[in-house]
Each structure stands twice: as structure tokens, then as C-alpha cells.
C-alpha positions, 0 to 999 in steps of 0.5 A: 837746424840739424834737424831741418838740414838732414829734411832737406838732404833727405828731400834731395836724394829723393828726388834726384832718383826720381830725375834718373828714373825720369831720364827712361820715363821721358823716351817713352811712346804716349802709350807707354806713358799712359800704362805706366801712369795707370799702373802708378795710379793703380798698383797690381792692376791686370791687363785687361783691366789696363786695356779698358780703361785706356781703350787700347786692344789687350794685344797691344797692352800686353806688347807694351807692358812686355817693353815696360818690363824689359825696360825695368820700369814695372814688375811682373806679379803673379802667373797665368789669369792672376798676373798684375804689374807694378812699378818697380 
């Protein structure tokens, strides 16, 4: 029983901070949404890369990773070419 209880508590506090984390996710613009979806789907994954799987211009992608990033929501990794991004 003790074991079932500190499951549950466990279960708990994971998701209420998924539900803070979800308070920013869900004000975000559909774009955003979808770069954040990928950049779950596939960690450190490059712009670029970002651009052509959604079919959005990479100018655009990377103005919207920029808000992702000032919004804490991804990390940045790498420099110059080799920048990825993930979730934070």
C-alpha cells in the first residue's frame, strides 16, 4: 500500500508541472505550437531541418524559436551551422 501511495504521489507531482508548464504552451500561436511539437518529437533538431518539415520559410522559424527561447520554453545548443534546440 505504502508502495502504491508514494506511485501515485509521485504520478502527482508530475503532472502538476506539466499543467504549469502547460499554462505558457497553451497561449501560444499555432506555429509556435507546431515548432514546439517537433522540437519534442525530435530533440536537437536544426532549424532548417524545422523549416522543412512544417513548410514554413527558415526566417520565420527562426523568429519563432527566438520567442521560444526568450519564453524558457526550449534551449538553444551548439553555435553557428550546429545550433539544435530542445525542450527545456
Amino acid at each position: 500500500m505504502q508502495f502504491f501511495l508514494s506511485s501515485l504521489s509521485n504520478i502527482q507531482s508530475q503532472l502538476m508541472t506539466k499543467l504549469q508548464k502547460s499554462g505558457l504552451e497553451t497561449q501560444l500561436s499555432p506555429k509556435e505550437k507546431s515548432i514546439f511539437t517537433i522540437i519534442q518529437i525530435r530533440p536537437n533538431i536544426q532549424s532548417g531541418k524545422i523549416a522543412e518539415k512544417l513548410g514554413i520559410p527558415s526566417p520565420t522559424v527562426k523568429r519563432i524559436l527566438s520567442e521560444l527561447l526568450n519564453k524558457g520554453l526550449i534551449e538553444k545548443q551548439g553555435s553557428g551551422r550546429n545550433v539544435s534546440y530542445t525542450i527545456r
